[in-house]
C-alpha positions in Angstrom: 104.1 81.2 79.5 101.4 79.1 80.5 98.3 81.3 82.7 97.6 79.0 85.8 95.0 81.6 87.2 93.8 85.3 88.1 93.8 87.4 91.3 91.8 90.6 91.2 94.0 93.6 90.6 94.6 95.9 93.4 92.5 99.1 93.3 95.0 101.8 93.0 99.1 100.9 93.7 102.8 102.6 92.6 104.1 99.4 93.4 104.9 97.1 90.5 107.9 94.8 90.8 109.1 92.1 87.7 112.2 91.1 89.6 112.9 88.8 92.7 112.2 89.5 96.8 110.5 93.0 96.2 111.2 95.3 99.3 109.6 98.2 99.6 106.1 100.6 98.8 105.4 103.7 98.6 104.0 103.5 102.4 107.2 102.8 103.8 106.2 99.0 104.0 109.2 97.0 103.6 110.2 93.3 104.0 113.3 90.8 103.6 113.3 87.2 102.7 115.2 84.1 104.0 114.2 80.4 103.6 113.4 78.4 106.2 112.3 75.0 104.7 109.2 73.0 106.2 108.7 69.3 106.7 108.3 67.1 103.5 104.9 66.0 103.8 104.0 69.8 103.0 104.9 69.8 99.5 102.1 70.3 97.0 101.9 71.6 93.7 98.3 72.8 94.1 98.1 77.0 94.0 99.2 79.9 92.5 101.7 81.4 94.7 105.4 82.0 95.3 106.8 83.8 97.8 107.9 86.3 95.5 104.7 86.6 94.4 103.0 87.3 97.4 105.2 89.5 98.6 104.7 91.7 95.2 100.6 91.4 95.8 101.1 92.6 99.9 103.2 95.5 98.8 100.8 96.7 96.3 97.9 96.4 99.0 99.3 97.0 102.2 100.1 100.9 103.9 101.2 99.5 107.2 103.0 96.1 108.0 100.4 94.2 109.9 98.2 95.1 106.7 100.7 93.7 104.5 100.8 90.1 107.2 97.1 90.1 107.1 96.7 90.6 102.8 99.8 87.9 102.2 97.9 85.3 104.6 94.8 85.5 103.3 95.5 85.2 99.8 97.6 82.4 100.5 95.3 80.5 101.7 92.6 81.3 99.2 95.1 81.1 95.9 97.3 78.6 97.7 100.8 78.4 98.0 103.0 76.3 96.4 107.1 77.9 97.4 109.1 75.9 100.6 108.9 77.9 103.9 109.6 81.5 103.9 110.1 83.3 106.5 109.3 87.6 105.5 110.9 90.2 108.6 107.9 92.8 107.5 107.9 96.2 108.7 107.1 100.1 108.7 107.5 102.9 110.8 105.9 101.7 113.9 106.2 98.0 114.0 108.0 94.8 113.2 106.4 90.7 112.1 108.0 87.7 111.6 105.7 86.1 108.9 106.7 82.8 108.6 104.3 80.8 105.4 104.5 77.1 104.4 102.7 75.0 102.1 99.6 73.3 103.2 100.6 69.7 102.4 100.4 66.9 99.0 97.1 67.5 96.7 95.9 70.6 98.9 95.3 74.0 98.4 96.3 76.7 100.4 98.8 77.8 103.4 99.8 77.5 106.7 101.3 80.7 107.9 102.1 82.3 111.6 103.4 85.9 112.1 104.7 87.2 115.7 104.9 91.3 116.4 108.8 91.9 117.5 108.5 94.0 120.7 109.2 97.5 120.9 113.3 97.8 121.3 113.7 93.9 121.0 115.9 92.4 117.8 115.2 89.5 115.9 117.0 87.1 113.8 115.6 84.4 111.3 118.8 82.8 109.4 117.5 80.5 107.2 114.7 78.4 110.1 111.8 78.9 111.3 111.7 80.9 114.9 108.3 81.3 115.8 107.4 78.9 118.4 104.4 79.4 120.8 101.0 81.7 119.4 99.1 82.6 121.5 95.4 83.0 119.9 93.9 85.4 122.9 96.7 88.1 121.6 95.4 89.2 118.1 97.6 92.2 118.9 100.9 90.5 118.7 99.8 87.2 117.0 98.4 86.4 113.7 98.1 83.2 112.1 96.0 80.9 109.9 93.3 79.2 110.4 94.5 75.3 110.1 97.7 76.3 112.4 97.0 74.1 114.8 94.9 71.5 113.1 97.7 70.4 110.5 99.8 69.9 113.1 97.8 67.4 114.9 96.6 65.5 111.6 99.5 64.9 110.6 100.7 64.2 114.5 103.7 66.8 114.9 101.4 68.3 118.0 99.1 66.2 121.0 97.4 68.7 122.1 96.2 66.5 125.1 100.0 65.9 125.4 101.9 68.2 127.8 104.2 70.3 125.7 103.1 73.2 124.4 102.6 74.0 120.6 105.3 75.5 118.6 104.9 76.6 115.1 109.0 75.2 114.4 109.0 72.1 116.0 105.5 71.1 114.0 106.0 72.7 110.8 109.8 73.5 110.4 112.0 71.6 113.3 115.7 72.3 112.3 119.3 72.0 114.6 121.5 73.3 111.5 124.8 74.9 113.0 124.9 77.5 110.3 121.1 78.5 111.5 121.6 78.5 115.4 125.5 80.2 114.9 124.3 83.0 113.2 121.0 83.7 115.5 123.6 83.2 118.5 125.8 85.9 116.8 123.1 89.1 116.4 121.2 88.6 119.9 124.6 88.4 121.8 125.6 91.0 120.0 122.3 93.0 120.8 122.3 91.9 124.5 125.7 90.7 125.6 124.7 90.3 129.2 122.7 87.4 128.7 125.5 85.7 128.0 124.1 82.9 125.4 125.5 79.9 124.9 126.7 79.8 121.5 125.9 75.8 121.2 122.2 76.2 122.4 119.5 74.3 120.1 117.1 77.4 120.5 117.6 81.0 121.4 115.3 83.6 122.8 112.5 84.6 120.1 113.9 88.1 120.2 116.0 90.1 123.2 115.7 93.5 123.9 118.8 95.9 122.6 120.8 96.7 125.6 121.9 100.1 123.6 121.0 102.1 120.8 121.2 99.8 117.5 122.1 103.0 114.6 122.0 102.6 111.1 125.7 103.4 111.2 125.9 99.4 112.8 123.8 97.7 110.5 126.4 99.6 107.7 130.0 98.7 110.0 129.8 95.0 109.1 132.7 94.3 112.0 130.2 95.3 114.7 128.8 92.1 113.8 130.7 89.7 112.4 
């Protein structure tokens, strides 16, 4: 192997992983992966990371979830990352992100990344597209993103801001229709909230919807309750 660069070590860690998607620390910090693709012009071979990668480096530096978010988004965009958009579901005992990461675009260094808090007794779905649309940057509590979020998006002229529709991370940075996407997202937030009825040909669905019972671990195990 080649060595294309150095991180600094994390201070103390039981966390090692040499194997793909790692999942879990010893905080109860845990994460899952699906791809989510990003617009072309964002390719770049410039940087150091992979998703796997930074997903190992969060776990071994991270006790809570929003630590982890915070620690994978930052070194991103100071190593630079160089994997298609990922979207990481990252969580522990008392809360739930969406961390969606994409490459910065050709001959650059770094990342462009957004991460949404799910809402206390709401369910999300990411199948394989982006789902974070709007940020909203006077709610640090329930938003986090980078710092060249918005200004990519208007160099590259995906976003007006002077236009009137709002910004939204997915149609900028990760626009998609795909039927396998939207059919599966249609599937787990009916089946979480039935009564709002969705229409299972919609482009976009709710960001999240709140349970309409108790979700037990016994459902995510009964695959029929689902498919």
């Amino acid at each position: 192997p080649v060595k294309i660069g150095e991180i600094p070590e994390a201070s103390e860690t039981y966390t090692y992983f040499y194997a793909g998607y790692p999942y879990m620390n010893e905080h109860q910090v845990i994460m899952g992966e699906t791809t989510i693709g990003n617009q072309r012009e964002l390719r770049t071979g410039e940087g150091l990371l992979y998703i796997e990668t930074l997903q190992i480096l969060g776990l071994q530096r991270a006790k809570t979830a929003r630590e982890a978010v915070q620690v994978m988004g930052a070194l991103a965009e100071e190593y630079g990352y160089i994997d298609g958009g990922e979207c990481l579901t990252v969580g522990d005992p008392n809360e739930l992100w969406f961390f969606e990461v994409m490459p910065p675009g050709a001959f650059q260094t770094g990342a462009i990344w957004a991460a949404v808090r799910i809402p206390e007794g709401h369910v999300g779905v990411s199948a394989n597209r982006s789902r974070i649309g709007r940020i909203d940057p006077n709610d640090p509590e329930n938003y986090m993103f980078s710092s060249n979020v918005f200004d990519v998006a208007i160099e590259n002229g995906w976003w007006d801001p002077n236009g009137e529709d709002p910004f939204l991370f997915y149609e900028a940075y990760g626009p998609s229709t795909a039927m396998g996407s939207r059919r599966r997202e249609w599937r787990v937030l009916s089946w979480a909230a039935p009564s709002l009825k969705l229409d299972p040909y919609a482009s976009r669905f709710p960001f999240t919807v709140k349970a309409e019972r108790p979700i037990t671990i016994q459902d995510m195990i009964d695959r029929k309750s689902v498919v």
